[in-house]
N, C-alpha and C positions, 0 to 999 in steps of 0.2 A: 712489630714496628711501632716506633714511638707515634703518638698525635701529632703530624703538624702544624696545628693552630694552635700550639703553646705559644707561638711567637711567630706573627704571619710575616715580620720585617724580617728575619733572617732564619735561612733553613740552609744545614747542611745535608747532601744526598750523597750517602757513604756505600763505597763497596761495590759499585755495579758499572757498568761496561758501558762507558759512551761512546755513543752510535751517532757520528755523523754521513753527510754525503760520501765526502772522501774518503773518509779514516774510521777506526774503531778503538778504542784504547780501554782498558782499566782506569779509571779514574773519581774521583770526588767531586761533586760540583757544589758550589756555597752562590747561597742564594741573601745579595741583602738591596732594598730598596728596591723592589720590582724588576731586578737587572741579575744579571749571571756574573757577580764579581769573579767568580776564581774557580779554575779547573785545571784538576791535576792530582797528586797524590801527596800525603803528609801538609795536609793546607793550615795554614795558620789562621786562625778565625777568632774572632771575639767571643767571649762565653756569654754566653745563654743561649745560643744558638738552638732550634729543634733539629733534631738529628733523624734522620731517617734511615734506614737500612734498605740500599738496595741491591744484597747479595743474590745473586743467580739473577737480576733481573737487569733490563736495558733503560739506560736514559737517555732519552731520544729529544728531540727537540718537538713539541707539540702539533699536532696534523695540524694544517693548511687546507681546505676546501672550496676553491676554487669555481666551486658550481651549484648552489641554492639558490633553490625559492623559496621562501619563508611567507606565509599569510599571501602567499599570490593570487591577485582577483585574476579568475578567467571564466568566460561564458556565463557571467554571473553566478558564480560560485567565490568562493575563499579557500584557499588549500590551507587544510586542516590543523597543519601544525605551523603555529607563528614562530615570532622571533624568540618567546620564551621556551616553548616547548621542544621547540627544533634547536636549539643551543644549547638548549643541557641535555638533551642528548647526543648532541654533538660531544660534551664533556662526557659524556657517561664513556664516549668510543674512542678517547683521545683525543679529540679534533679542540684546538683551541683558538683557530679565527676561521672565518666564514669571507669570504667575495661574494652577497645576495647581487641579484639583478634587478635596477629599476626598467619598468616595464610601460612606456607611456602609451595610452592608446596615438591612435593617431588625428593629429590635429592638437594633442597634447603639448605642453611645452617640456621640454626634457628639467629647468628647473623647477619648473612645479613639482613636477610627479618625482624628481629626487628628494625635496623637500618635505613630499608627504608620506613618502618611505622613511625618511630618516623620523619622522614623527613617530611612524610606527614602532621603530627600533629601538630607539633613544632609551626608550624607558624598560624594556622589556629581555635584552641582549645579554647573555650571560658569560659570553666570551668574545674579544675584538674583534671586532667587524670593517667592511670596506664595504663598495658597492662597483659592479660594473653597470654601466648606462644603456640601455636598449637606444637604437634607433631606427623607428618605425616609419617614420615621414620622412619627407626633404625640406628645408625652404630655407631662408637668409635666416629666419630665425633659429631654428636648428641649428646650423651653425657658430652663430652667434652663442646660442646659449652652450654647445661643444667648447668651446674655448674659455666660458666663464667655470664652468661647471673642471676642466684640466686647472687651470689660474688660480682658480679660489676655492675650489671643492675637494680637491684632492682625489681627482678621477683620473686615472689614465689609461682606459679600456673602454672600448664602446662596442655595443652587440650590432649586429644585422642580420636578419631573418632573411632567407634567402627561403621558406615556407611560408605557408599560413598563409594562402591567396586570402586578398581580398581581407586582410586583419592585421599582419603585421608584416607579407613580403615585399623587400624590395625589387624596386626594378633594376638589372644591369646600370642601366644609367644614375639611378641614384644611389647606389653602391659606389659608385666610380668618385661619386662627388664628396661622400663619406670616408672612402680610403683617400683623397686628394687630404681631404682634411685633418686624419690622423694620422698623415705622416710628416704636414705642417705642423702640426701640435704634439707631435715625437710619442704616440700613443698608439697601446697595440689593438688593431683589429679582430674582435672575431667576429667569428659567423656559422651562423646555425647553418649548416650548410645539403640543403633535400631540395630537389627542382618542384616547386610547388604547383608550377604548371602540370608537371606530371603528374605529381600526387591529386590533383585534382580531377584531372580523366581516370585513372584508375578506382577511386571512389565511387566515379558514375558507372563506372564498368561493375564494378563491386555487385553495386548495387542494382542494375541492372538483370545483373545473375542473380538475385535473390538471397546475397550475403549481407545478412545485417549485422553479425557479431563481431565479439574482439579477433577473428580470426582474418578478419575485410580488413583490419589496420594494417598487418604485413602483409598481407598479399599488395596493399594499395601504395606499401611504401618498400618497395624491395630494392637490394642494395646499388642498383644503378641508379636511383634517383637520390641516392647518397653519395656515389662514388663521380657522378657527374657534375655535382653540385659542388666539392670538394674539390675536383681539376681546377672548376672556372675560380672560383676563389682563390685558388693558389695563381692562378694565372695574371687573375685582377691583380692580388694581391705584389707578384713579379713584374708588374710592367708599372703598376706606381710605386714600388719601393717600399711596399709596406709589410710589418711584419703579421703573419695572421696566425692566428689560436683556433683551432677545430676541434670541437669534442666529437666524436667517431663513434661508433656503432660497432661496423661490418669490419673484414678483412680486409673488403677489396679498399675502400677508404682508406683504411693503415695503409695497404699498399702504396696508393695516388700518394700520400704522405712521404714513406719513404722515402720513395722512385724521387721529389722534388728535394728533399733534406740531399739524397745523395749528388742529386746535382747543383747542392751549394744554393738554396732558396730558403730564404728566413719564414721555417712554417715551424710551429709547433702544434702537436698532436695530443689530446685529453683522453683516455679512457674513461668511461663510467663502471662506477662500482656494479650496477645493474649487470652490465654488459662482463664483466669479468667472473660475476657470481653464481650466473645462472641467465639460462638462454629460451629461444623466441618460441618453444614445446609447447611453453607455458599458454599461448593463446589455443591453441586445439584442445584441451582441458574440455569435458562433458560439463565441468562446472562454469556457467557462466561470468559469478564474481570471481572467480580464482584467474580467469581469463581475462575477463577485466582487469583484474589487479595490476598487471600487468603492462599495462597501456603506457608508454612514453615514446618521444619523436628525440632522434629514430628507432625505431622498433628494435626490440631486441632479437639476433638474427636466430632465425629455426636451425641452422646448422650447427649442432653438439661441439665442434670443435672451435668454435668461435672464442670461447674464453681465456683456452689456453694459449691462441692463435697471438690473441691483442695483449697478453701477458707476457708472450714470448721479445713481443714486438717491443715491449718498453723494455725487459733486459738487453734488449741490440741498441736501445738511445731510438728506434726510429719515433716510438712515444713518449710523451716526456710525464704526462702527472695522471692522476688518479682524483677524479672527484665524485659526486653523487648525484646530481643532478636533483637533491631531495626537493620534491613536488608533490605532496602525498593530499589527497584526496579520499576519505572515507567509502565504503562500499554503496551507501545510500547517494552519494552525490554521483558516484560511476554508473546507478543504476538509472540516470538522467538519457543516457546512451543505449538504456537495456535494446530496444528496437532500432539503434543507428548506432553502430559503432562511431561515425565520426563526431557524436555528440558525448561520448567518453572522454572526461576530465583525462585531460592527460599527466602523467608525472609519476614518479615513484618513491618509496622510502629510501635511505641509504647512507645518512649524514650519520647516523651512530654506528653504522657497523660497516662502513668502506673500511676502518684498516685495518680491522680482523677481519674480513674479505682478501684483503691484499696481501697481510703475512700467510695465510692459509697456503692461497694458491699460489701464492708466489715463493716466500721466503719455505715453506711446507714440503711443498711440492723440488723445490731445489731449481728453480725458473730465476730466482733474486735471491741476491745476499743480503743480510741487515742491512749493509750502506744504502744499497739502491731501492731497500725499502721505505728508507727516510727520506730517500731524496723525490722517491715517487709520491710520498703521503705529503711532504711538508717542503722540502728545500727548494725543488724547482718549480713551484708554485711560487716563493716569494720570491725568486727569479727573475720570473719572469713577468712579476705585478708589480717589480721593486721595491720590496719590502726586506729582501737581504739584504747585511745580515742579521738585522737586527730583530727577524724573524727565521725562523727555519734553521738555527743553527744554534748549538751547544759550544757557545765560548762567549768570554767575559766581553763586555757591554752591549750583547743581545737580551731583548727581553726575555725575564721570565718564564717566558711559555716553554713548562717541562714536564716530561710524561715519563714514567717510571712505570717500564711496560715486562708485563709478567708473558715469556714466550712461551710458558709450560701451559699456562691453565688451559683446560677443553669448555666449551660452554656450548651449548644447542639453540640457534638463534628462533626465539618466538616473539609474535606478538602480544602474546600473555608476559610476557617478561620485560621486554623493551620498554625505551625512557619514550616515543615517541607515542602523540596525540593519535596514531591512525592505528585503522585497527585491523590492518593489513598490512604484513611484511611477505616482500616476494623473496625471501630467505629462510621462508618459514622451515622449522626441521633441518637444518643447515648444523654440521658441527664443524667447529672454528675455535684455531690457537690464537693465543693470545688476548691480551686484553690489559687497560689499564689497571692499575692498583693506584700512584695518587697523581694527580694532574695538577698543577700550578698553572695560573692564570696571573700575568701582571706580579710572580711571586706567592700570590694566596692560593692555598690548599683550596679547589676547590673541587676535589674528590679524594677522598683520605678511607685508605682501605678498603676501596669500593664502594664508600656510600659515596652520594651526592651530598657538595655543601654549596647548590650553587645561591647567587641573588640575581634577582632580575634588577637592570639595569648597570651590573658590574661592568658586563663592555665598553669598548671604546672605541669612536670612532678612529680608523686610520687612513691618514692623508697618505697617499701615493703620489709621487713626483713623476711628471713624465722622459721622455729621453733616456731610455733604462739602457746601461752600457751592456748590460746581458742580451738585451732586445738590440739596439742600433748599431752597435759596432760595426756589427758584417754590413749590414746596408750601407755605414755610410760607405765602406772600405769601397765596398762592390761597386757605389756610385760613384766613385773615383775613379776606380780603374777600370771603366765601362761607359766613362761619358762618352755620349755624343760629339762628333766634333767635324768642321764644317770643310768641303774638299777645297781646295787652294787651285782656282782653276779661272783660264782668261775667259771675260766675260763672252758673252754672245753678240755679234755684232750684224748680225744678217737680218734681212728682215722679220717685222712682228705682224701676224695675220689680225682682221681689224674684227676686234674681240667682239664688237656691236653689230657686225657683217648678218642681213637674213640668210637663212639657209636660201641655196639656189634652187631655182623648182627642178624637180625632177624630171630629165627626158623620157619623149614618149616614145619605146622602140616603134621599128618601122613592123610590117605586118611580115617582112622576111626573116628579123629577130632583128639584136642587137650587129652592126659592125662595126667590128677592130678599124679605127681611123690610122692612118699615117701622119707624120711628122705635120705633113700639112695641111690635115685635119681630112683628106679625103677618105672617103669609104673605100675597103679594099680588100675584106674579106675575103666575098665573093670570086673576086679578081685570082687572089693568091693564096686562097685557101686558110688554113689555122696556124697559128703561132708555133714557130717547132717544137714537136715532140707531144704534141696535141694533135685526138683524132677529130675530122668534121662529122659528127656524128647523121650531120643531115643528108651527107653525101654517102655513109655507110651502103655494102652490097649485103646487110641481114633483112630478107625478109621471113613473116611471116610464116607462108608456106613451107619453110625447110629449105627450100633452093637458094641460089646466090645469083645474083648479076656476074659472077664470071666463071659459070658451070660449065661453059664451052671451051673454059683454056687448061690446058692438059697439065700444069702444075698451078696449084694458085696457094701466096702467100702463107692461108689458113691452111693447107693440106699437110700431112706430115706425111713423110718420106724415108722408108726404111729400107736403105741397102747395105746386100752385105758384102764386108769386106773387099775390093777390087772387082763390084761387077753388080748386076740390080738386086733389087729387094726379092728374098722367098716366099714373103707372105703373097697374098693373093687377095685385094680388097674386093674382089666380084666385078 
């Protein structure tokens, strides 16, 4: 293959198989001014152009990752790999924009703490970046700063922690006030979604029993306190009209997801690369670190068939993307936790190697075709962040972002070998097709036959608009044809009891019990006995002893009576 960086303004990419969402074709694609001018075959270009050869290989539209932490403070720690380190290796896997999460503590102001993320990144970013917005608190300013932050910042996602007692979960109620709000401001919800109340009795149970290790995290977070937590958000989410985003774990969660897609509810569902690549065994490990390593919310589930399970689940559409959830934390900072698993750094590796993860098991395995390989790494991500098309897609006036992907190569994933700062990959020993050969960013080679050419601070920020016709369509439809509407009926004209009325005191029965009065208010019980079809229980002939008050009448009421046919009974009661 020729060098790309003979000429970073204009690259033609010859000979290889564009692979979009919907379609796949043979085609050429020319690359001039940071933009995708032309695709097709026999393309007419300006000379000088660099030329690349991508015969037997696919030209995909560049991954989309929808789910980082980058330099994340938590528990006073820093997650290891920042905005530099975790973006080019993000390049190193294909991936060429990032959605990081600002993460306010709480009492924080959401534009502060946006502001001081973006300081972080500004300088450091090797490929286009966004950010979705955590929110931790409630109050007027919150809000307030939700809608400068949509207006002027170019946000249109906001997180809510439905865990993390007592750090970053909300209440039902202040949830409600947050979805109120983002679907005033036409922006999508999501939410971490584990009942943190749960999670936090079973830690003390955990512990209790004398489990302190990475093995206490799923036992303490098992799939009901995900797939519980997952209903109510879909539920919140259906009764304010708001559309919600769920990154899942378990089956049973994909399922609650389904089950609400199929009944017409504007939910979308995230796989994590963790969770597709390898599963929750890994916490019972005799090794400590290796079981550590492990550690992210929601846990990754012990049941073996989980991967293929939620891989199957996005070829049916019930899930829609594939991200990483990359949170990586060094084995020294997890050993913070050595005596308390719940003091274990949470998060894992996975922003470089989610989509040779996901052609493996998915396109490999014969689970996804290339189309719905693209569309799970890169398309329906800028979907649904409205970034299409001008992301996620291979055709002329979409950026740049193109990844010329080799589906032959074998490569064995280590942390000896990886672009990432951590020194723990829970993929370790893993063999996996595919992989980039050169990655364009913005137009610039900024991986050319597998080396790295990246720079820090290449990225860019990107503004998201909210009201995404991918995201609101169905809601507004649905709110149309499912309003409320008020019955047409003659008013009430009878009297109104006197709202300010004290309760009247209580009668005191008489010492013979309560009696049933008559029309004219007289006592009458006694007189005429119980209301029909009611017994006087006081006047009952059971006592006691076995006998009756009418043992001397030769048939009585209670007695049963067996004759036969035309003449007395045979039996013989003594």
């Amino acid at each position: 293959m020729a060098p790309a960086r003979a000429n970073q303004s204009r690259v033609l990419i010859k000979g290889g198989k564009v692979v979009n969402h919907d379609f796949a074709e043979k085609a050429d694609v020319y690359i001039e001014g940071g933009l995708i001018n032309q695709v097709g075959e026999n393309l007419s270009v300006p000379g000088g152009a660099t030329v690349v050869d991508a015969t037997g290989k696919l030209v995909i539209p560049g991954g989309i990752d929808a789910q980082t932490h980058m330099q994340l403070p938590l528990n006073g720690q820093v997650a290891i790999d920042d905005f530099y380190s975790g973006t080019r290796a993000a390049v190193a896997g294909g991936t060429t924009m990032i959605i990081d999460y600002v993460i306010p503590q709480k009492g924080e102001g959401l534009l502060s703490a946006y502001e001081k993320w973006r300081q972080w990144a500004d300088s450091k970013v090797c490929v286009d970046f966004s950010f979705h917005v955590a929110v931790t608190w409630w109050s007027e300013q919150v809000k307030h700063d939700m809608e400068t932050l949509v207006k002027e910042k170019g946000v249109n996602s906001f997180k809510m922690f439905m865990a993390y007692k007592d750090m970053f979960q909300l209440s039902d109620a202040q949830m409600i006030e947050v979805f109120k709000t983002c679907k005033d401001l036409g922006v999508v919800a999501i939410v971490h979604a584990e009942n943190g109340d749960m999670v936090a009795e079973l830690q003390k149970k955990m512990k209790s029993l004398g489990i302190t290790g990475p093995e206490g995290h799923v036992y303490s977070r098992p799939e009901a306190v995900e797939c519980e937590a997952v209903q109510r958000a879909i539920t919140l989410g259906t009764v304010f009209s708001v559309p919600i985003f769920l990154p899942v774990s378990g089956k049973g969660a994909s399922d609650v997801i389904r089950k609400a897609r199929h009944e017409g509810q504007v939910v979308f569902g995230e796989a994590l690369a963790a969770s597709l690549g390898t599963d929750g065994t890994n916490y019972f490990n005799k090794s400590w670190s290796h079981a550590a390593g492990h550690v992210t919310c929601p846990p990754l589930r012990p049941d073996v068939t989980t991967p293929k399970y939620l891989m199957q689940q996005m070829a049916g559409g019930s899930l829609d993307c594939v991200g990483s959830d990359n949170c990586t934390f060094s084995t020294e900072q997890r050993a913070l936790g050595k005596d308390d698993f719940t003091k274990i750094p949470s998060g894992v590796n996975g922003v470089e190697d989610r989509m040779s993860i996901v052609y493996t098991k998915g396109v490999k395995e014969g689970i996804i075709d290339e189309c719905k390989f693209v569309d799970v790494t890169s398309t329906k991500a800028a979907q649904i962040f409205n970034l299409y098309p001008k992301k996620g897609r291979i055709a002329p006036g979409s950026d740049a972002d193109v990844v010329v992907w080799d589906p032959n190569v074998k490569r064995t994933i280590s942390k000896d070998t990886h672009h990432q700062a951590v020194n723990f990959n829970i993929f370790e020993g893993q063999e996996v097709f595919g992989k980039p050969v050169f990655v364009f960013s913005q137009g610039a080679a900024v991986l050319e036959d597998g080396t790295l050419r990246v720079t820090a601070g290449h990225g860019k920020y990107v503004n998201r608009k909210p009201n995404c016709s991918h995201v609101y369509s169905l809601l507004h439809q649905r709110e149309q044809a499912h309003q409320p509407t008020a019955v047409n009926r003659e008013g009430y004209t009878g009297q109104v009891a006197d709202a300010n009325a004290s309760p009247a005191a209580p009668k005191t029965p008489s010492s013979g019990g309560i009696s049933p009065r008559n029309e004219s208010g007289d006592a009458t019980a006694r007189k005429t006995g119980p209301p029909a079809g009611q017994t006087d229980l006081h006047r009952s002939g059971f006592r006691l002893d076995g006998h009756q008050t009418d043992d001397d009448r030769p048939i009585r009421p209670s007695s049963r009576v067996i004759r036969e046919p035309g003449g007395g009974s045979s039996i013989n009661f003594g």
